[in-house]
C-alpha positions in Angstrom: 50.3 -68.4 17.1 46.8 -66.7 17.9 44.5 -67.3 14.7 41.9 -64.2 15.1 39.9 -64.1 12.2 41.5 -65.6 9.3 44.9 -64.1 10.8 48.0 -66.1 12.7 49.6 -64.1 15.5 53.0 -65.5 16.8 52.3 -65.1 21.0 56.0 -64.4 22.8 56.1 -64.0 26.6 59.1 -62.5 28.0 59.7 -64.0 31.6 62.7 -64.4 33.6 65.4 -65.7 33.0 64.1 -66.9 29.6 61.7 -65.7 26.3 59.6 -68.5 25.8 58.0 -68.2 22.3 54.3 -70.4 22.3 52.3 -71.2 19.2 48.5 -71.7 19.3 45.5 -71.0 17.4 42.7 -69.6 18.8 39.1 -71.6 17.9 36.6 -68.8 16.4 34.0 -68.5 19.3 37.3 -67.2 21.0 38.2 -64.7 18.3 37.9 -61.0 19.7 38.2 -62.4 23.6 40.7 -60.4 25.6 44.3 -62.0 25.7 44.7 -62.7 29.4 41.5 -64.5 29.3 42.7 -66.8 26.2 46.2 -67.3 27.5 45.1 -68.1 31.0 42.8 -70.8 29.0 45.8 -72.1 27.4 47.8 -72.1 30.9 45.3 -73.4 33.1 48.0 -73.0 36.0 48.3 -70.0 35.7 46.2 -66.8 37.0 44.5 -64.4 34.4 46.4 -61.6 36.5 49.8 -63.0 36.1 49.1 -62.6 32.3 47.8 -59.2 32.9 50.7 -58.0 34.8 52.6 -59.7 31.8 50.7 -57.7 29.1 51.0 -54.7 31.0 54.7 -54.8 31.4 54.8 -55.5 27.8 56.0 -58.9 27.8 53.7 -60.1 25.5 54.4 -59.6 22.0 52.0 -60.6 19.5 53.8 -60.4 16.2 56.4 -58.5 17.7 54.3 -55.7 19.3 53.7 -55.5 22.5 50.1 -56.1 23.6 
């Protein structure tokens, strides 16, 4: 779960061959940062562009909707 301002977002990536659905919160000097930049905190092995390409593909839901 992202936690943006007082609010919990449930984070899902959709990668094959499986949907992973990850739960974090995000610490308020991070609230308002762009999501690839967060997530690619989170998942220091992996690229900020691999999360880009995710988000742009829209398989990244944040409480269902794609981001």
């Amino acid at each position: 779960m992202v936690k943006r301002n007082g609010k919990i977002m449930e984070v899902e990536m959709q990668t094959f061959p499986e949907v992973q659905t990850q739960e974090f919160e995000v610490s308020s000097d991070q609230a308002g940062e762009r999501l690839d930049k967060i997530l690619s905190l989170i998942y220091q092995d992996m690229s900020r562009s691999f999360f880009q390409k995710l988000i742009k593909n829209q398989q990244i839901l944040v409480n269902n909707v794609p981001r």
